[in-house]
C-alpha positions in Angstrom: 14.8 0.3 3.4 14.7 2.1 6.7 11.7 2.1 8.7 11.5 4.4 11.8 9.8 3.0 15.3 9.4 3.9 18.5 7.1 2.5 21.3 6.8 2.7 24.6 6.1 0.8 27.6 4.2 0.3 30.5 4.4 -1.4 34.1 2.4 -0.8 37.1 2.8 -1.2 41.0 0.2 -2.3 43.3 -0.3 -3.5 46.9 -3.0 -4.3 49.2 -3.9 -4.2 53.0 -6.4 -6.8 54.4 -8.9 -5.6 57.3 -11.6 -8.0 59.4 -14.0 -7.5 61.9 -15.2 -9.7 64.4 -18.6 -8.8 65.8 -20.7 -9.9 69.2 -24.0 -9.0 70.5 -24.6 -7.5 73.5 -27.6 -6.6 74.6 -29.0 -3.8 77.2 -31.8 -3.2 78.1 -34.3 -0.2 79.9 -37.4 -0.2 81.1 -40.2 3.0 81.6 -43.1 3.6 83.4 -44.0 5.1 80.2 -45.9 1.5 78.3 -44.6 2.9 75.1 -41.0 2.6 75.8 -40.9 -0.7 77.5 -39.0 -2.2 74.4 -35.8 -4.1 74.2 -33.0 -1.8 72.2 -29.9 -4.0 71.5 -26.8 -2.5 70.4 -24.2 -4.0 68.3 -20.4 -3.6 69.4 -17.7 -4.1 66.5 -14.1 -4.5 66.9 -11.8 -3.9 63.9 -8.2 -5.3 63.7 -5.3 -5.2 61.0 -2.8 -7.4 60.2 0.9 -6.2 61.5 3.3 -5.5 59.2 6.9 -6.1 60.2 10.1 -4.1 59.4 11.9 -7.5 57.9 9.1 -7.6 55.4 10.0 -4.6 53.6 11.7 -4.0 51.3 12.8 -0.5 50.6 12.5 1.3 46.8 15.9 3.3 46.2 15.6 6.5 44.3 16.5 5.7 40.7 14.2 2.7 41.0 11.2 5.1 42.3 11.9 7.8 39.4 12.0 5.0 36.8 8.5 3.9 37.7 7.2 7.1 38.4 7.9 7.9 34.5 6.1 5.1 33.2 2.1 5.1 32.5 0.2 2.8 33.5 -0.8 -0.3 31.2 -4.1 1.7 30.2 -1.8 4.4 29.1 0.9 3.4 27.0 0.6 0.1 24.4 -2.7 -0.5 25.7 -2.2 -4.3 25.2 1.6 -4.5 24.4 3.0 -3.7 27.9 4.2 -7.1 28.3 6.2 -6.8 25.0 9.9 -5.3 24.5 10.6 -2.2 24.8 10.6 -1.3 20.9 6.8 -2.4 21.1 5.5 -1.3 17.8 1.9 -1.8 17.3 -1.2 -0.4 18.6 1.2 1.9 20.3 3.5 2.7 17.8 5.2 6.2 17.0 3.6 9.1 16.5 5.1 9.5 13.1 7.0 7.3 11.0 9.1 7.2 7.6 10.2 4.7 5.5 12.3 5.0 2.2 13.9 2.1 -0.7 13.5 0.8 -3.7 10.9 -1.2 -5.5 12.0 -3.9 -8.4 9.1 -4.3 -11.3 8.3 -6.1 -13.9 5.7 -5.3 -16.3 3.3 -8.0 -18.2 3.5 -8.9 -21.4 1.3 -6.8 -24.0 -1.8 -8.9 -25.8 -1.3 -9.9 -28.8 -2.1 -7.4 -31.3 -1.0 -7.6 -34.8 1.1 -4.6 -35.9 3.2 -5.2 -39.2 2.0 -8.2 -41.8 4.1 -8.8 -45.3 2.4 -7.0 -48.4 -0.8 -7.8 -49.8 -1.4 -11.5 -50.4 1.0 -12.7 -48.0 -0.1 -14.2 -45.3 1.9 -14.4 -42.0 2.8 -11.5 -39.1 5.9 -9.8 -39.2 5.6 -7.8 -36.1 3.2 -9.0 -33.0 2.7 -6.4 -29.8 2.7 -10.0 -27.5 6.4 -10.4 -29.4 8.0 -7.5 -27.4 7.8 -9.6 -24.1 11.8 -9.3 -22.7 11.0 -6.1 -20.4 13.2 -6.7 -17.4 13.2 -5.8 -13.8 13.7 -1.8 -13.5 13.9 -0.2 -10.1 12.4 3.0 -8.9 11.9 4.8 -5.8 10.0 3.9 -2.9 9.2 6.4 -0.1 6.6 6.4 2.7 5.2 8.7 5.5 2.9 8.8 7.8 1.5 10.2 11.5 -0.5 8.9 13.9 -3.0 11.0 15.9 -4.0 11.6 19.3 -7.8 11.1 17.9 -6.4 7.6 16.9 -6.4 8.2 13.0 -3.4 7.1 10.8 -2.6 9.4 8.1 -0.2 8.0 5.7 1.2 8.9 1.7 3.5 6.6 -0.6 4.8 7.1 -3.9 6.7 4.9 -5.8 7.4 4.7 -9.4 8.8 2.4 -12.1 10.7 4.2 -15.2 11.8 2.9 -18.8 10.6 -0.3 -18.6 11.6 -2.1 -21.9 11.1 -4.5 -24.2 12.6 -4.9 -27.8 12.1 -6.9 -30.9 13.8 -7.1 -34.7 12.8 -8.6 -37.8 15.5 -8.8 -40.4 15.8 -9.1 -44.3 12.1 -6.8 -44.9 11.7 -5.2 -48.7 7.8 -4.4 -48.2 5.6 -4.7 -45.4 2.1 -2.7 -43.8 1.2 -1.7 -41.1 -1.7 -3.2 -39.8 -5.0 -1.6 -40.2 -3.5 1.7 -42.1 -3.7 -0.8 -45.9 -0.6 0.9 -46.9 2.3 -0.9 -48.2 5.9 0.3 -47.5 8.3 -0.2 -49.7 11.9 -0.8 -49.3 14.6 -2.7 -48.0 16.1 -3.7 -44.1 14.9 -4.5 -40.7 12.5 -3.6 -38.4 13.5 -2.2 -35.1 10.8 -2.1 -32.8 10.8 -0.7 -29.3 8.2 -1.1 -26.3 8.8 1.8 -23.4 6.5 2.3 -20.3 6.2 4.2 -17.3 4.7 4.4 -13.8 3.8 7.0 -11.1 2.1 6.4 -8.6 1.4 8.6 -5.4 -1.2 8.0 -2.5 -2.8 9.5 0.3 -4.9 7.2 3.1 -6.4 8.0 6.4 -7.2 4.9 8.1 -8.3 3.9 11.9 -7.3 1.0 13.9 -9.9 -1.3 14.9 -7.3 -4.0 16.5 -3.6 -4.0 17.0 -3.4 -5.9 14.1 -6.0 -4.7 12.1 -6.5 -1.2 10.4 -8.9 -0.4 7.6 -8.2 2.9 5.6 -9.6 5.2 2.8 -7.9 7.6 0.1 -7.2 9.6 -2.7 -4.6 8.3 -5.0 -2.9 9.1 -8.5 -1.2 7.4 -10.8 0.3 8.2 -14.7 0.8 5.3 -17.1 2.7 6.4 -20.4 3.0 3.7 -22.9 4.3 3.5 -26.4 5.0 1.5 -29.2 7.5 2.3 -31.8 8.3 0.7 -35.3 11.3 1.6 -37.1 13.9 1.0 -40.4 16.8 0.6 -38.8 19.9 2.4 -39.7 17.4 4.8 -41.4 15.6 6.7 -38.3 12.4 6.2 -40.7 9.5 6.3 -37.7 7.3 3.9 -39.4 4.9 4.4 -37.0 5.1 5.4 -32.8 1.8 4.9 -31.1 2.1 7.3 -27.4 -0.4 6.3 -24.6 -0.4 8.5 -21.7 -3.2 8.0 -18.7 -4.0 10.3 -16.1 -5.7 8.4 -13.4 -7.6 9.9 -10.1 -9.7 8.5 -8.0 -10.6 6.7 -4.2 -9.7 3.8 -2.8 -10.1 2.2 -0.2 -8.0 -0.9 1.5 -6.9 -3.0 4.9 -3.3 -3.4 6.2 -3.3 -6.7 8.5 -0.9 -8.3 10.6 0.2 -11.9 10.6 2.3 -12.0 13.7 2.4 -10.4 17.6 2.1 -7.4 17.4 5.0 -6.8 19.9 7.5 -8.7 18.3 10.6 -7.9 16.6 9.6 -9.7 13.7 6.2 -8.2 11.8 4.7 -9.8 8.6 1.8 -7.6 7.2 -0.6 -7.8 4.2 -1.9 -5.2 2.5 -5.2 -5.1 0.2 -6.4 -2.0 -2.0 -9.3 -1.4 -4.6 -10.2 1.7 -6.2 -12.0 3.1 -8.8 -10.3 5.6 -11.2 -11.5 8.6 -13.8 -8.5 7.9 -16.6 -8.0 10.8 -18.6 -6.3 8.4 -21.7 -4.7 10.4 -25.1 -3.4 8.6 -28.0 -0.5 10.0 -30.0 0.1 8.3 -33.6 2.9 9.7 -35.4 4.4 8.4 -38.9 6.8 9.4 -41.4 5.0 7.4 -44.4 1.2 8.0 -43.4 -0.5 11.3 -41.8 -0.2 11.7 -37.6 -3.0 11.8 -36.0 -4.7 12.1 -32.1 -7.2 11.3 -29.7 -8.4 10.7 -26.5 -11.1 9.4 -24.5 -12.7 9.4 -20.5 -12.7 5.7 -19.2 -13.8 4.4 -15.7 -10.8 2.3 -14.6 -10.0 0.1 -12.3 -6.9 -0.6 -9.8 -6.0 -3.1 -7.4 -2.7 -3.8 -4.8 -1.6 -6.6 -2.9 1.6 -6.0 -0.7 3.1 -8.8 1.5 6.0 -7.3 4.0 8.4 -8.7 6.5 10.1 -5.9 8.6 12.9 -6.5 11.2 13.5 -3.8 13.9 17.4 -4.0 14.2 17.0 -0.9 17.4 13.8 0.6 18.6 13.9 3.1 16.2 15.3 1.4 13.5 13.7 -1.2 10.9 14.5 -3.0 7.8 12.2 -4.6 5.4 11.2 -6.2 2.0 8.6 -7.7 0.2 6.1 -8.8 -2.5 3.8 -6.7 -4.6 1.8 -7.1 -7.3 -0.2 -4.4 -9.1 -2.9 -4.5 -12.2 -4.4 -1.9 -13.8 -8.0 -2.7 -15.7 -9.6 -0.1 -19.1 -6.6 1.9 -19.6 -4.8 2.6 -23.0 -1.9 0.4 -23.7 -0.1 1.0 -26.9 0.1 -2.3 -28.1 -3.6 -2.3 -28.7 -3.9 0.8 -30.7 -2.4 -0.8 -34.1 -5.6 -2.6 -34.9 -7.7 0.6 -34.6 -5.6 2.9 -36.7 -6.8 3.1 -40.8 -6.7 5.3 -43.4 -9.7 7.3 -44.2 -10.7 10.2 -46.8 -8.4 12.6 -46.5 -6.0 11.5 -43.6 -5.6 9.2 -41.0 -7.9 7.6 -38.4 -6.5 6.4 -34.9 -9.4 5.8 -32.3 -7.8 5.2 -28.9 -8.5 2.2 -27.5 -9.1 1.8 -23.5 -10.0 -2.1 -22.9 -6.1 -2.5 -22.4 -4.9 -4.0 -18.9 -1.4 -3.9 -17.4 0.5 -5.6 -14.3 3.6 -5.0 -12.6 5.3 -7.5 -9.8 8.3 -7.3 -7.9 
């Protein structure tokens, strides 16, 4: 990851002359015939006096020295606090815009347990569970930030980063008849089930935040995110789709958040934390699809919820140069996750019934 800096800095030069006065009173005095003006008027005499300043004491500025200073602002100018600091000084004075670009290593969560497949009628047990398909792995995906800081002292900044074909699998071998759960119908036949867990994540982000410290900024914004999900059960060597449930959400919505940092704010070294909450209208559709029973969709408006925490450590290797990793965890709160829908999906009059269920929750780390 690459993260582009540049600060300035600030020095100042000042000197100072000292003055002092010694003061006696003297006192003169007139007199008139005139009674009125037979008063004693005393006059103060001052004498002012400097201290001498010798040719041995100074010390002459040469004219690279004199240019050098004259192009640097004063302390209230520059990092307004960071003047002391090197001269990649990043923080309340950092550069007017900044990018940032990587990768981001995920891992989703486990679905709940949700019973999908059980043996025929009479038989107790579970042949296929949702919480079974539990192996995803760590998939990478983009990462890429930018942002600009302006003169009124707002930061606007947008990420997006995604995380694509996370999977998990499962397989039960040696089936002759099984159902699917909540449909009551019994499949006959004989093999194994190959079952497939696939899910996707987009998520983009706009923030305009202020800084009320060097190390402190709070920030507000619009942000988007897509969260496909689906759940396949198959014969294998047959390409018989026993049954595919396909969650996609479309999430928009506010949030709002706080970036903080750890360390000096002029070092080399920064460690940040970063907090976000928002509140998200999820546009959620359920797609049911089967070769042995009828298809069948739906879809629903849920209120969801979203939070972030982000831990980074950044390293500026030149003064306009960074690198940096981290921590993040995200979870997602009322969404549609297809390892819930099996439960909800029956046979009725005439078809096939598959409400969509949005009480589902999702995490990613990495």
């Amino acid at each position: 990851m690459i993260a582009l800096l540049r600060a300035t800095g600030a020095a100042g030069l000042m000197f100072a002359m000292a003055c002092g006065s010694v003061a006696s009173d003297n006192t003169v005095s007139a007199n008139y015939t005139s009674p009125e003006w037979q008063e004693t008027c005393s006059l103060p005499s001052v004498t002012a006096g400097s201290k001498v300043i010798h040719d041995e004491q100074v010390t002459p500025v040469g004219d690279d020295e004199a240019a050098e200073k004259a192009d640097k602002p004063a302390a209230s100018e520059g990092c307004r606090g960071c003047d002391s600091g090197p001269s990649f000084c990043s923080c309340w004075c950092g550069p007017t815009c900044y990018a940032s670009v990587g990768t981001v290593i995920l891992h989703r969560s486990r679905p709940d347990s949700a019973v999908i497949a059980t043996p025929p009628t009479g038989t107790l047990g579970t042949l296929v569970n949702a919480s079974d398909l539990n192996n995803f792995g760590w998939d990478n995906g983009v990462d890429a930030t930018v942002g600009t800081r302006m003169s009124n002292g707002l930061i606007v900044e947008g990420r997006f980063f995604n995380d694509e074909s996370a999977q998990a699998t499962s397989a039960v071998d040696g089936v002759t008849t099984f159902r699917i759960a909540g449909i009551g119908v019994t499949v006959l036949g004989g093999g194994n089930l190959a079952n497939t867990y696939n899910t996707d994540l987009d998520s983009g982000e706009l923030n305009v935040g202020t800084a009320v410290t060097p190390g402190c900024t709070f920030f507000t914004g619009f942000r988007w995110i897509e969260l496909h999900d689906q759940l396949h059960i198959g014969l294998q060597g047959t390409g018989l789709n026993i049954a595919t449930w396909d969650e996609n959400n479309h999430m928009y919505g506010g949030q709002i958040g706080t970036n903080i940092l750890f360390t000096n704010p002029c070092s080399p070294f920064q460690f940040t934390g970063t907090l976000k909450a928002g509140a998200f209208g999820d546009v959620a559709d359920n797609d049911f699809t089967s070769s042995v029973v009828n298809s069948t969709r739906s879809h629903d408006n849920e209120l969801s919820f979203v939070g972030e925490v982000d831990f980074t450590a950044l390293y500026h290797v030149t003064q306009h140069v960074g690198v940096y990793g981290g921590y993040q965890v995200m979870w997602i709160d009322d969404v549609a996750i297809a390892g819930d829908q099996a439960p909800t999906t029956v046979q009725v009059a005439g078809g096939t019934s598959s409400p969509i269920n949005t009480n589902g929750r999702v995490v990613y780390d990495g």
